[in-house]
Chimera marker file (.cmm) of the C-alpha trace (Angstrom):
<marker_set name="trace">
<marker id="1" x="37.424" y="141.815" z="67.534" r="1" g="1" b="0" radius="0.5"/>
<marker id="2" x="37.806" y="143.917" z="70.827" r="1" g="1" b="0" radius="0.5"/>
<marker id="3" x="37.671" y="140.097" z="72.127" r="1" g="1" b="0" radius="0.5"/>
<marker id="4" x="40.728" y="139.007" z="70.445" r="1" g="1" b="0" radius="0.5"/>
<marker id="5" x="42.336" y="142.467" z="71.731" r="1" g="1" b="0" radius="0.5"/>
<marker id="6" x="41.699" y="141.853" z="75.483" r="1" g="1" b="0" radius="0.5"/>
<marker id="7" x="42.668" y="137.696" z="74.989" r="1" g="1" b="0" radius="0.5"/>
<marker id="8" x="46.119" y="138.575" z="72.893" r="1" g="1" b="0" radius="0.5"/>
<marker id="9" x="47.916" y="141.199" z="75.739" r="1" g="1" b="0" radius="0.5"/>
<marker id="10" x="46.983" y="138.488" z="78.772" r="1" g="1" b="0" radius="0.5"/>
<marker id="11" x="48.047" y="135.493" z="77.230" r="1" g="1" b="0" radius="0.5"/>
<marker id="12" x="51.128" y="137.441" z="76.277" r="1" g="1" b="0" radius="0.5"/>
<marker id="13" x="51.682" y="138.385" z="80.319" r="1" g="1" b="0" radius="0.5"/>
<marker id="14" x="50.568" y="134.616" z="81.514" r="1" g="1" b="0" radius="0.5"/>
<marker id="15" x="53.258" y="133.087" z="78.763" r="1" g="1" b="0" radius="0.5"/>
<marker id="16" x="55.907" y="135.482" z="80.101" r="1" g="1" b="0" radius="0.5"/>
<marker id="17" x="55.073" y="134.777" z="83.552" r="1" g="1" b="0" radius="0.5"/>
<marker id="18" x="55.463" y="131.135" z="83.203" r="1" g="1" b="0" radius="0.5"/>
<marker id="19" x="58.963" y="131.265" z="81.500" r="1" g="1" b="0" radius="0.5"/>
<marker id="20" x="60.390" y="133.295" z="84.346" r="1" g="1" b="0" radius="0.5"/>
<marker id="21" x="63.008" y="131.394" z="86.767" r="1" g="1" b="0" radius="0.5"/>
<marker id="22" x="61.623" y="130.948" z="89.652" r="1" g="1" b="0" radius="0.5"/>
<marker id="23" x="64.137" y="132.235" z="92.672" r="1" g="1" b="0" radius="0.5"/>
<marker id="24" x="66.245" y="129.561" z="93.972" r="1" g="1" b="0" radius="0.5"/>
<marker id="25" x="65.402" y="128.486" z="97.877" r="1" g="1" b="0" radius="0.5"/>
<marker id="26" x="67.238" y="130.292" z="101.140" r="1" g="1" b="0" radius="0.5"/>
<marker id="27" x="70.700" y="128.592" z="101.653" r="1" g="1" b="0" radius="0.5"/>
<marker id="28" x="69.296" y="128.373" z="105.459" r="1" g="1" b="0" radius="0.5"/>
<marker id="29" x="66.983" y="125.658" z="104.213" r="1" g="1" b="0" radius="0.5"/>
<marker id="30" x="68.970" y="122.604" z="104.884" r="1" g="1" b="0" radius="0.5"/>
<marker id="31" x="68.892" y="119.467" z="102.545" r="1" g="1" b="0" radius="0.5"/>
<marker id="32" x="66.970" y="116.624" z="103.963" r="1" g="1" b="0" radius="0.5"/>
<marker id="33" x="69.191" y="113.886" z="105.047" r="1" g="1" b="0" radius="0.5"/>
<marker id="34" x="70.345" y="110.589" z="102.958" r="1" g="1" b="0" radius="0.5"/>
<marker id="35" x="73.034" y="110.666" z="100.465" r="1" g="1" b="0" radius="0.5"/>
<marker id="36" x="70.603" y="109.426" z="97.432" r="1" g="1" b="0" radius="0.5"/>
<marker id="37" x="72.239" y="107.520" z="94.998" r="1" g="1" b="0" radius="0.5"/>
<marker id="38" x="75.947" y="108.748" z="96.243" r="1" g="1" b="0" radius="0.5"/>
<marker id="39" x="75.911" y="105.280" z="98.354" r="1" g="1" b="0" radius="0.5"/>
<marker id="40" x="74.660" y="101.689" z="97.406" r="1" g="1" b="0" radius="0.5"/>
<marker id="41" x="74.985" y="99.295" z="99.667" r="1" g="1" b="0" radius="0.5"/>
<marker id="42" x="76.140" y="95.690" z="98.387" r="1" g="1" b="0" radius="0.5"/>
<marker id="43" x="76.295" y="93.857" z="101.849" r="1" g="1" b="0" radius="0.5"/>
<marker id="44" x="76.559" y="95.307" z="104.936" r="1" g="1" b="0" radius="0.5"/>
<marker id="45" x="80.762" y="95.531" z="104.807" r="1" g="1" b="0" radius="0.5"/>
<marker id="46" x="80.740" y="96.694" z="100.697" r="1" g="1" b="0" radius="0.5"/>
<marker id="47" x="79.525" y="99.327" z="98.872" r="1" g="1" b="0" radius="0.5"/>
<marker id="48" x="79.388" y="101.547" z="96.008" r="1" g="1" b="0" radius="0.5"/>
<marker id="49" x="80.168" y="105.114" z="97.058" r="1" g="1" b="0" radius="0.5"/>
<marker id="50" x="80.682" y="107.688" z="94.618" r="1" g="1" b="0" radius="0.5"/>
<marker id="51" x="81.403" y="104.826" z="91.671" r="1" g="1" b="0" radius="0.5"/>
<marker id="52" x="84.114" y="103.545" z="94.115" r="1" g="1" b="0" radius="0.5"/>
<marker id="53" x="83.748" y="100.021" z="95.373" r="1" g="1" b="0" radius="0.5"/>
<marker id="54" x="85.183" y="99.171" z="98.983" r="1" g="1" b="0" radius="0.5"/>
<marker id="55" x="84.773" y="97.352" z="101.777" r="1" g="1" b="0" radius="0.5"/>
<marker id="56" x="84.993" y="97.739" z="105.669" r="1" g="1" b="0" radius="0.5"/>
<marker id="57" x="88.504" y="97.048" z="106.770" r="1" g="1" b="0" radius="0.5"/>
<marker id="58" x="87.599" y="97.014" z="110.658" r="1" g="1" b="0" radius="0.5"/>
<marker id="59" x="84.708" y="94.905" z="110.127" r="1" g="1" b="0" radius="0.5"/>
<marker id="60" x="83.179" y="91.699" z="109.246" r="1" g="1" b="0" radius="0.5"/>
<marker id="61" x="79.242" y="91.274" z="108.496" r="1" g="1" b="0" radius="0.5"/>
<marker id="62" x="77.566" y="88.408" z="107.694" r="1" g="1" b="0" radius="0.5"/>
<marker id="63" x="77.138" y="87.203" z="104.478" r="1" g="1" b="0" radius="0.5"/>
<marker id="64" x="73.506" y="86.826" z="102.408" r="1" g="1" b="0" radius="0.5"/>
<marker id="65" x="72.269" y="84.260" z="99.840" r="1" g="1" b="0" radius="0.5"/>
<marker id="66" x="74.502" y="82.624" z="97.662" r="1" g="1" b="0" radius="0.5"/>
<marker id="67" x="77.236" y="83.453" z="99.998" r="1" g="1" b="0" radius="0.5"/>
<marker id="68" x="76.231" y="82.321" z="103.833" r="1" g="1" b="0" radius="0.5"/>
<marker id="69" x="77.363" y="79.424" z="104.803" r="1" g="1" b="0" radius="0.5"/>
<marker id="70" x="73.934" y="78.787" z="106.776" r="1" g="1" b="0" radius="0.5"/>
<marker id="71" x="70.599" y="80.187" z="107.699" r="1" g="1" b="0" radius="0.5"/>
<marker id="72" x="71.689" y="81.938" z="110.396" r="1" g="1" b="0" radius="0.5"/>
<marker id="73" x="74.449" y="83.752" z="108.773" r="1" g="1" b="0" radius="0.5"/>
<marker id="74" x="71.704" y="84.725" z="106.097" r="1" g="1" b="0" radius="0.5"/>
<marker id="75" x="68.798" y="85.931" z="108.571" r="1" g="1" b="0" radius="0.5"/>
<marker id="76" x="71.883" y="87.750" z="110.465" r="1" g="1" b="0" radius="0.5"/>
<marker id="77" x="72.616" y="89.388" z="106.875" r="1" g="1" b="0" radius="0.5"/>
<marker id="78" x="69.646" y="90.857" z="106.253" r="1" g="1" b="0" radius="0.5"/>
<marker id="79" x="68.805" y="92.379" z="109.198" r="1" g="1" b="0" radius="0.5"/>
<marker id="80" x="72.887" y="94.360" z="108.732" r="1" g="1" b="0" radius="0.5"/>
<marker id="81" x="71.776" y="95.350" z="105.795" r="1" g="1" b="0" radius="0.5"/>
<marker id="82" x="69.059" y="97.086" z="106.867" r="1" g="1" b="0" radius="0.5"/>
<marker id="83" x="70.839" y="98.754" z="109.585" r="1" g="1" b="0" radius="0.5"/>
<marker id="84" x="73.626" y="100.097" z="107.404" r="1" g="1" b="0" radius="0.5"/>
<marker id="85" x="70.530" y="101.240" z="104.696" r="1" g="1" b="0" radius="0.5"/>
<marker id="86" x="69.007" y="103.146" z="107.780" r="1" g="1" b="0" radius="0.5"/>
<marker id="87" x="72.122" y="104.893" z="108.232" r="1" g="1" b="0" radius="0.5"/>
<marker id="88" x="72.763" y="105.698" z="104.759" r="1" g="1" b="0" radius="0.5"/>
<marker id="89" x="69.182" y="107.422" z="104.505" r="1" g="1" b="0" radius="0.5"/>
<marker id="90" x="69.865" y="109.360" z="107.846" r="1" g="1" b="0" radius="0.5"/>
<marker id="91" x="73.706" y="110.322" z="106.698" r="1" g="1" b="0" radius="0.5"/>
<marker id="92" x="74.339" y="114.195" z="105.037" r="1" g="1" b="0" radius="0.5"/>
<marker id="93" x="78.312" y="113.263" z="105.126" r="1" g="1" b="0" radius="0.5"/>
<marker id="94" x="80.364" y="110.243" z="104.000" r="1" g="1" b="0" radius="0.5"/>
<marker id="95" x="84.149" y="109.946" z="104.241" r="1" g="1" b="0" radius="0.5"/>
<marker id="96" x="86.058" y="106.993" z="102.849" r="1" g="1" b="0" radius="0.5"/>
<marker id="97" x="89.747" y="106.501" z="104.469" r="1" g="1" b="0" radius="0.5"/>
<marker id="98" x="91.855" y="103.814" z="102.605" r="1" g="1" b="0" radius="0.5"/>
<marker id="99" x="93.920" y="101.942" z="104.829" r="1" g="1" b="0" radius="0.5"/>
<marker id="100" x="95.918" y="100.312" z="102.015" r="1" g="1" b="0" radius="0.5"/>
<marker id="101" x="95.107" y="97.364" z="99.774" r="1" g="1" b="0" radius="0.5"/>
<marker id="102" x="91.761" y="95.454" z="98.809" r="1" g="1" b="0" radius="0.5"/>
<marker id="103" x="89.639" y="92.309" z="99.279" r="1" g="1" b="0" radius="0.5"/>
<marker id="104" x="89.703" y="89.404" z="97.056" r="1" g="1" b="0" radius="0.5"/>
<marker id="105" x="86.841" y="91.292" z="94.766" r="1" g="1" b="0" radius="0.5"/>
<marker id="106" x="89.595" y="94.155" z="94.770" r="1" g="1" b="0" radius="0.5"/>
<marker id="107" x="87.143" y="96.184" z="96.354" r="1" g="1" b="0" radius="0.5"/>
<marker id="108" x="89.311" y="98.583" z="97.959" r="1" g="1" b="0" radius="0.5"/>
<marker id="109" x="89.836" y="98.317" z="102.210" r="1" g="1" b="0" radius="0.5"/>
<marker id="110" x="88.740" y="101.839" z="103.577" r="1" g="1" b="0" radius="0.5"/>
<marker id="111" x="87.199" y="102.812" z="107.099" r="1" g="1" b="0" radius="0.5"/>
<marker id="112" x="83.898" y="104.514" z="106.015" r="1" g="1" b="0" radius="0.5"/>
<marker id="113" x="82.043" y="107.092" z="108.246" r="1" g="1" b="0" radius="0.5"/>
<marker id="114" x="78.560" y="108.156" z="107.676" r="1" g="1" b="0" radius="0.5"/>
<marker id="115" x="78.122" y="112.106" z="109.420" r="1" g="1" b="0" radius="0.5"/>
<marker id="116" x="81.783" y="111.542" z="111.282" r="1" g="1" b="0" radius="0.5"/>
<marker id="117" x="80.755" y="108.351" z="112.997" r="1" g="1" b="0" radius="0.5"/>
<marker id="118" x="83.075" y="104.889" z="112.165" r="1" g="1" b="0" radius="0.5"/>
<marker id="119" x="80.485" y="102.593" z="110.169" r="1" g="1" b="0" radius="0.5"/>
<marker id="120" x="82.736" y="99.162" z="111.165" r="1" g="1" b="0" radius="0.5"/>
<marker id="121" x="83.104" y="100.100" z="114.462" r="1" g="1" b="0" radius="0.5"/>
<marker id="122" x="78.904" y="100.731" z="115.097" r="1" g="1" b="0" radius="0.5"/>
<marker id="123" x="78.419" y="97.848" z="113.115" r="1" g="1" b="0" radius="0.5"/>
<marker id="124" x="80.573" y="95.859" z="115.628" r="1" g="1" b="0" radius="0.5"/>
<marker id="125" x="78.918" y="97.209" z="118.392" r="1" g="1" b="0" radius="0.5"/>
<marker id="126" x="75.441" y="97.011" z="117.384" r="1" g="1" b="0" radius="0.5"/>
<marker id="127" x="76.018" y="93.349" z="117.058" r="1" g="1" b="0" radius="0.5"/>
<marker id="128" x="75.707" y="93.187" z="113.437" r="1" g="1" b="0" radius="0.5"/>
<marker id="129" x="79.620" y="91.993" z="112.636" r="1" g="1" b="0" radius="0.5"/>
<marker id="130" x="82.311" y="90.881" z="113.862" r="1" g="1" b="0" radius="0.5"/>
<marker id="131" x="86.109" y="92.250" z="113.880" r="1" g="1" b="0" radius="0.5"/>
<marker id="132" x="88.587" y="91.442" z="111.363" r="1" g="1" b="0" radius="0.5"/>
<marker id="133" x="91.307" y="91.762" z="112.823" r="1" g="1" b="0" radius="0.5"/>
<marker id="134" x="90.237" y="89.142" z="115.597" r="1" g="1" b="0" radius="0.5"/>
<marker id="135" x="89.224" y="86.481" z="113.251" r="1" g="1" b="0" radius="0.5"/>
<marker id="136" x="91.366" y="83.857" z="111.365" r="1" g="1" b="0" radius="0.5"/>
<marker id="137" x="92.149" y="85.165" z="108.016" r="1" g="1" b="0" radius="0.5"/>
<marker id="138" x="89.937" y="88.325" z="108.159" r="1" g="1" b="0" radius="0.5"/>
<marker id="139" x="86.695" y="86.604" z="108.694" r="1" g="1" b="0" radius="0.5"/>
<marker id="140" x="84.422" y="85.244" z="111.583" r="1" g="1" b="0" radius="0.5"/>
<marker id="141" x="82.475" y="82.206" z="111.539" r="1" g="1" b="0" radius="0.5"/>
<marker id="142" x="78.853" y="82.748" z="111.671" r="1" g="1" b="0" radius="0.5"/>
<marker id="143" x="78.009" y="79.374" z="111.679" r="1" g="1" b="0" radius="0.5"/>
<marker id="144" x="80.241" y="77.408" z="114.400" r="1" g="1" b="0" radius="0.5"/>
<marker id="145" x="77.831" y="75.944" z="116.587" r="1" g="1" b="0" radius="0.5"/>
<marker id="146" x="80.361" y="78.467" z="119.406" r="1" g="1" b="0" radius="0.5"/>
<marker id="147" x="81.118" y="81.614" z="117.908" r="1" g="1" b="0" radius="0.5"/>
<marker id="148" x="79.159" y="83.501" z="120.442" r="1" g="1" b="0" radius="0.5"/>
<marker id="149" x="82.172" y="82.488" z="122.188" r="1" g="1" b="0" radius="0.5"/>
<marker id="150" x="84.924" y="83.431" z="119.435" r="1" g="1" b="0" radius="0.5"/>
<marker id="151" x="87.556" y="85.912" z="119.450" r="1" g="1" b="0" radius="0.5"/>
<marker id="152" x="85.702" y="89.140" z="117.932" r="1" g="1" b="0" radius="0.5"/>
<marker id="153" x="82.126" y="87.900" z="118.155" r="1" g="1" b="0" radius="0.5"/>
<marker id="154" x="79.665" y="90.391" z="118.040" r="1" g="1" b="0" radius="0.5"/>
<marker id="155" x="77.279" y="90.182" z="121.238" r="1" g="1" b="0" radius="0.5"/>
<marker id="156" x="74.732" y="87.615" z="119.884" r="1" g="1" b="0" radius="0.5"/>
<marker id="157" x="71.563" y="88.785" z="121.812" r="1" g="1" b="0" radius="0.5"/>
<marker id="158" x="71.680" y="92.083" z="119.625" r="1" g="1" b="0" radius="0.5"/>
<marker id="159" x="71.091" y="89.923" z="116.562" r="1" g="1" b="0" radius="0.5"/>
<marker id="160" x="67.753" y="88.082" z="117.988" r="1" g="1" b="0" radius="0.5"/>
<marker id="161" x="66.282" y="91.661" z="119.373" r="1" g="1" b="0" radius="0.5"/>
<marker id="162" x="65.312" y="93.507" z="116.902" r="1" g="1" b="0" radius="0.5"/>
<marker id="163" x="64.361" y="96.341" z="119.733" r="1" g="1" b="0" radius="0.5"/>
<marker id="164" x="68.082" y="96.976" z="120.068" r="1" g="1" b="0" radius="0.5"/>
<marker id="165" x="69.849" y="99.236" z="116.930" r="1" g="1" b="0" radius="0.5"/>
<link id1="1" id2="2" r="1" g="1" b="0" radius="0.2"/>
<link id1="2" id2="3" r="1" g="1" b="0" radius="0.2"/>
<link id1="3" id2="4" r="1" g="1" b="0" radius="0.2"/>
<link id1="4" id2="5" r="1" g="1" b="0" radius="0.2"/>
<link id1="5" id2="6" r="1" g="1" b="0" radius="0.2"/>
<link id1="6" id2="7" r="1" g="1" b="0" radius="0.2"/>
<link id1="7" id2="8" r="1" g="1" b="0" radius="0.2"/>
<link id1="8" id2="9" r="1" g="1" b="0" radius="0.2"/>
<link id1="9" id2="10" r="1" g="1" b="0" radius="0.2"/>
<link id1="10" id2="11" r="1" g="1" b="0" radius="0.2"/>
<link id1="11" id2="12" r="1" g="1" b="0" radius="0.2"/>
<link id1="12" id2="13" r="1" g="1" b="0" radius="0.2"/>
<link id1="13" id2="14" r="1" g="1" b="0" radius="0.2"/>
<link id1="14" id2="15" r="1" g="1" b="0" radius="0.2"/>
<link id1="15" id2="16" r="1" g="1" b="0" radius="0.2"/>
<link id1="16" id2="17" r="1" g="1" b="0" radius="0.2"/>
<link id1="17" id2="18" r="1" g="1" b="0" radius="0.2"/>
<link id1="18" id2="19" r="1" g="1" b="0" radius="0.2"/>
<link id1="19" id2="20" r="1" g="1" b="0" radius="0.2"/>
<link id1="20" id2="21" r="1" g="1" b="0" radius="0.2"/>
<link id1="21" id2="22" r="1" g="1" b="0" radius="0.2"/>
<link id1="22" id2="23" r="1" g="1" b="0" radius="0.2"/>
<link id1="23" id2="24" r="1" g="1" b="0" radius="0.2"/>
<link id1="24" id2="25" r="1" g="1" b="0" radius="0.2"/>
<link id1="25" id2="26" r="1" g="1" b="0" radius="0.2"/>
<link id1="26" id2="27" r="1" g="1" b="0" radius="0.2"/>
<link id1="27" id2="28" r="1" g="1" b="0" radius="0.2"/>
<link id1="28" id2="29" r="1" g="1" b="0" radius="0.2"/>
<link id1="29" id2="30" r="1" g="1" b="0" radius="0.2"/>
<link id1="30" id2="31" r="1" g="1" b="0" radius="0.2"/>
<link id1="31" id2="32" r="1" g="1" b="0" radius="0.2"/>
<link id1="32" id2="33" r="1" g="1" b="0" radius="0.2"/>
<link id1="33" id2="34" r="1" g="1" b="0" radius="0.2"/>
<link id1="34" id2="35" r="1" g="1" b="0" radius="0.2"/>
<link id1="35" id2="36" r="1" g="1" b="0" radius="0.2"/>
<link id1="36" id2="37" r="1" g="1" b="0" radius="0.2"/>
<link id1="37" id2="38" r="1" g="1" b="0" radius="0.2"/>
<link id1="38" id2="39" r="1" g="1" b="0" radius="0.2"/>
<link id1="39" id2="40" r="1" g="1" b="0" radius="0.2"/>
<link id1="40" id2="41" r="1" g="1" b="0" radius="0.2"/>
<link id1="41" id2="42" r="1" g="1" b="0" radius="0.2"/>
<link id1="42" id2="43" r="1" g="1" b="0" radius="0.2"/>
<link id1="43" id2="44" r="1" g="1" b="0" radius="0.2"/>
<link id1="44" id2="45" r="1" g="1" b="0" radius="0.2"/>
<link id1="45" id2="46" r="1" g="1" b="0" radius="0.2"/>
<link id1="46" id2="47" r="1" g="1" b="0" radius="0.2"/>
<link id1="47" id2="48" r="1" g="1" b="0" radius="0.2"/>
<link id1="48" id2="49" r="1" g="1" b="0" radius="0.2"/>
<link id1="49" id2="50" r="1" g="1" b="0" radius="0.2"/>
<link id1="50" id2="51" r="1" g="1" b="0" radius="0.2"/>
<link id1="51" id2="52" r="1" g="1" b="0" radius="0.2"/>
<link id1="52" id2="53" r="1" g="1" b="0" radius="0.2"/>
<link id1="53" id2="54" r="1" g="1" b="0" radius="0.2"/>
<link id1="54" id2="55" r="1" g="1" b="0" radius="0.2"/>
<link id1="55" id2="56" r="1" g="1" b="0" radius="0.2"/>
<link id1="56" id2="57" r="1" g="1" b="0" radius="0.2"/>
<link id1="57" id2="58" r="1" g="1" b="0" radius="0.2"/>
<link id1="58" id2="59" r="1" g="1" b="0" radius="0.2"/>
<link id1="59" id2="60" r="1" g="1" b="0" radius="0.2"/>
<link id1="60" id2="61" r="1" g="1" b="0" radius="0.2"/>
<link id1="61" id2="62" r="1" g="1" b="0" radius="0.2"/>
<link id1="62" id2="63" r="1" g="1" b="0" radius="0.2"/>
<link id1="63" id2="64" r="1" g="1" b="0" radius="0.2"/>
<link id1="64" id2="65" r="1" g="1" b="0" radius="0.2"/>
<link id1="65" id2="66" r="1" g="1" b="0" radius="0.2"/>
<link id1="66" id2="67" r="1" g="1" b="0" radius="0.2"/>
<link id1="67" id2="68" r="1" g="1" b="0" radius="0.2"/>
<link id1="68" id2="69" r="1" g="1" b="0" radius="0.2"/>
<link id1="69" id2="70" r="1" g="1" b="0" radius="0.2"/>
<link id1="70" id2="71" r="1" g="1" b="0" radius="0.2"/>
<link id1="71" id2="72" r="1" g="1" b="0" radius="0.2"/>
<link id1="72" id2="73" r="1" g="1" b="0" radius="0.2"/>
<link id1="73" id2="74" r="1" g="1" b="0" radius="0.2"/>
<link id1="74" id2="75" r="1" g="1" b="0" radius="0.2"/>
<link id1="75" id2="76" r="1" g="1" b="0" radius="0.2"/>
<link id1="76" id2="77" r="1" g="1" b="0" radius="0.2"/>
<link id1="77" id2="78" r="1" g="1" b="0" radius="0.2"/>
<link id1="78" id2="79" r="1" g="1" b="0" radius="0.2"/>
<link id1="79" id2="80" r="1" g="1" b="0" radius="0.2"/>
<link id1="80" id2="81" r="1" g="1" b="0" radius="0.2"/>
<link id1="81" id2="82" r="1" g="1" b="0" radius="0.2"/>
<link id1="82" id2="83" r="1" g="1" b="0" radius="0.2"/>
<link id1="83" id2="84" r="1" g="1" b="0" radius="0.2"/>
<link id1="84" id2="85" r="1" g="1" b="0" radius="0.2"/>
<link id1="85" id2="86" r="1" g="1" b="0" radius="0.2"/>
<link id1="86" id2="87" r="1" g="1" b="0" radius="0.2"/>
<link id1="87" id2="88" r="1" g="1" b="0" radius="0.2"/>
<link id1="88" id2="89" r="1" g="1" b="0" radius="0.2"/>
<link id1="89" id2="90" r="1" g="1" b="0" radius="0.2"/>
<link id1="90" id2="91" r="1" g="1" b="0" radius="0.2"/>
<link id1="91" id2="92" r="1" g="1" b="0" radius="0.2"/>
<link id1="92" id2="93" r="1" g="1" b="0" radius="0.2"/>
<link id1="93" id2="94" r="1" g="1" b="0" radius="0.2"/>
<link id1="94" id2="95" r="1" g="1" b="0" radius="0.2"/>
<link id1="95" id2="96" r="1" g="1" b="0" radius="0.2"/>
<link id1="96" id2="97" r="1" g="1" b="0" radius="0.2"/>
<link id1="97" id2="98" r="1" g="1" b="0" radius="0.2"/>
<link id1="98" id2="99" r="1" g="1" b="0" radius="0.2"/>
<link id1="99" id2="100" r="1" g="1" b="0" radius="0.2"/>
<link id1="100" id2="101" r="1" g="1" b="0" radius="0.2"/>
<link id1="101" id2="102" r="1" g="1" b="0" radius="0.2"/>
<link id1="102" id2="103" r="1" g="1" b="0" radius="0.2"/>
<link id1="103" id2="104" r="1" g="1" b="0" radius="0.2"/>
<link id1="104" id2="105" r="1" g="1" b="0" radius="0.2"/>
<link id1="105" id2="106" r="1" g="1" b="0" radius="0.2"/>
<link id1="106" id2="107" r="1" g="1" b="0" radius="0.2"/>
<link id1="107" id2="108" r="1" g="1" b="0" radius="0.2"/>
<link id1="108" id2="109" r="1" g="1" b="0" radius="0.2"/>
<link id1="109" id2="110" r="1" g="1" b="0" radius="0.2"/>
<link id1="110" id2="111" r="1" g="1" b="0" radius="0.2"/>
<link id1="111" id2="112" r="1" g="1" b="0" radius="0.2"/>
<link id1="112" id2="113" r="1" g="1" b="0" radius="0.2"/>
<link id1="113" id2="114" r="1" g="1" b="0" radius="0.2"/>
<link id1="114" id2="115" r="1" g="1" b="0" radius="0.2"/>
<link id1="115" id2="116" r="1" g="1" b="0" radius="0.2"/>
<link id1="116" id2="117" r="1" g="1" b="0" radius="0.2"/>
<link id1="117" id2="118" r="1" g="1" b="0" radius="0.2"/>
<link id1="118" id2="119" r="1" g="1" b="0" radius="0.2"/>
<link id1="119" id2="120" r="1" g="1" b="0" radius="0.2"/>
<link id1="120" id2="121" r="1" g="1" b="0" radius="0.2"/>
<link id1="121" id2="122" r="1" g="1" b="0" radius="0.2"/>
<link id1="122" id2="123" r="1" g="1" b="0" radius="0.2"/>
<link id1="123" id2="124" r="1" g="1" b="0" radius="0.2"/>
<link id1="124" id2="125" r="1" g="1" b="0" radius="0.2"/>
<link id1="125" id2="126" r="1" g="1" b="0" radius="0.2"/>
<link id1="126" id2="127" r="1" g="1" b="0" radius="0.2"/>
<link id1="127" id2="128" r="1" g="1" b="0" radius="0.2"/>
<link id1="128" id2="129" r="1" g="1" b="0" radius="0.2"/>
<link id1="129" id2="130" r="1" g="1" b="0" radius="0.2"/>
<link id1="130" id2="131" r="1" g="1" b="0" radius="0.2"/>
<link id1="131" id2="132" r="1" g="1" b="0" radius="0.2"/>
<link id1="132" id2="133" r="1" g="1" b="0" radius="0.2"/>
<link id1="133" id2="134" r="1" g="1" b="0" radius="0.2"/>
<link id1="134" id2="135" r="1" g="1" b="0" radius="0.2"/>
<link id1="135" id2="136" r="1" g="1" b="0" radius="0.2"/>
<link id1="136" id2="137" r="1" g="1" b="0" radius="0.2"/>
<link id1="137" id2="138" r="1" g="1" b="0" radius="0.2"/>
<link id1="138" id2="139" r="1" g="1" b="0" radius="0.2"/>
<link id1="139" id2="140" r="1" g="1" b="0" radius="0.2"/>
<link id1="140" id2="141" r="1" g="1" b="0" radius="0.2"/>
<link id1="141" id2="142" r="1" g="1" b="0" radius="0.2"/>
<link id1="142" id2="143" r="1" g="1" b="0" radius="0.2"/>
<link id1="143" id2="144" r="1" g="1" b="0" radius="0.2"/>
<link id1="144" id2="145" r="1" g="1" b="0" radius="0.2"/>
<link id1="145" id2="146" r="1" g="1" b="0" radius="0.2"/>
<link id1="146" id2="147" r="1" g="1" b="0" radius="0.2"/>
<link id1="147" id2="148" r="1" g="1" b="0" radius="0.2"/>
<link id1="148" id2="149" r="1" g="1" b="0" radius="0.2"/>
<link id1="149" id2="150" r="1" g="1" b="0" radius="0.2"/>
<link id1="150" id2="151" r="1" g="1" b="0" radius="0.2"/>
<link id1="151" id2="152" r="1" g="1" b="0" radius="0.2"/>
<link id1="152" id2="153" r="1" g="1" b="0" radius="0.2"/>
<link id1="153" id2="154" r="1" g="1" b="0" radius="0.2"/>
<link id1="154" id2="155" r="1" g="1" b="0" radius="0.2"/>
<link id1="155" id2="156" r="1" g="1" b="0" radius="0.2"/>
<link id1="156" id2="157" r="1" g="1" b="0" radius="0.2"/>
<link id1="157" id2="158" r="1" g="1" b="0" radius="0.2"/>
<link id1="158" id2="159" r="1" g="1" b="0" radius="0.2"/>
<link id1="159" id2="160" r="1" g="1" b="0" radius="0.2"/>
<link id1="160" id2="161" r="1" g="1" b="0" radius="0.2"/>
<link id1="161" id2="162" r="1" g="1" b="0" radius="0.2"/>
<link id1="162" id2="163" r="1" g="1" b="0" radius="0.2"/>
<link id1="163" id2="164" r="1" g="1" b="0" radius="0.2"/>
<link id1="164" id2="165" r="1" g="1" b="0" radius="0.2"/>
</marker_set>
């Protein structure tokens, strides 16, 4: 009985100590970085962001499987991908700037910046894609057997060193 007593009033206080909110954190502790599921990236020139689809409309990345038109363009996919996932994970900001109309998947043509920085225009120089607005009807050939030598070709070296992002 004096058992019972001394068990009742403690597992009262531990019961009422566990339903209490726990304080929220500082607002000096800063969020890690990455934008979570705010951005998913469908190539390396379209993505979802915020439920809206666009696409790059100052840049041109290779395509992946189905799409490329040949190995290279596929290997050269993958490895933009990756790049634009880095920056997505490292981002705290992203800013979408239509620039008017939208791709043949009406995905809608926007410059996008991740933390104030142009994603099309690193892409381009990173050597991941090429420039739209050089290349016949939008798009650069990845496959021509001289595109390193095309109008808005990306520096090719960058693509075989993966040292270099």
């Amino acid at each position: 009985m004096i058992r019972s007593r001394l068990v009742a009033p403690l597992l009262a206080a531990l019961l009422l100590a566990a339903c209490q909110k726990t304080p929220d954190p500082p607002s000096s502790i800063q969020a890690p970085p990455g934008l979570g599921d705010r951005v998913r990236v469908l190539s390396a020139d379209a993505m979802v962001i915020d439920g809206r689809h666009v696409r790059l409309s100052n840049a041109y990345a290779p395509q992946g499987v189905p799409d490329a038109r040949c190995w290279a363009e596929a290997a050269a996919a993958l490895q933009a991908v990756e790049w634009v996932r880095g920056k997505v994970r490292d981002a705290r900001a992203v800013a979408i700037e239509p620039v008017g109309g939208f791709d043949e998947f009406h995905r809608e043509l926007a410059v996008v910046s991740f933390d104030g920085v142009d994603l099309g225009q690193s892409l381009y120089e990173a050597g991941l894609a090429g420039r739209r607005t050089d290349a016949p009807n939008g798009r650069f050939s990845w496959c021509d057997p001289i595109s390193g030598r095309a109008a808005g070709a990306p520096v090719v070296n960058t693509l075989l060193d993966p040292g270099r992002r």
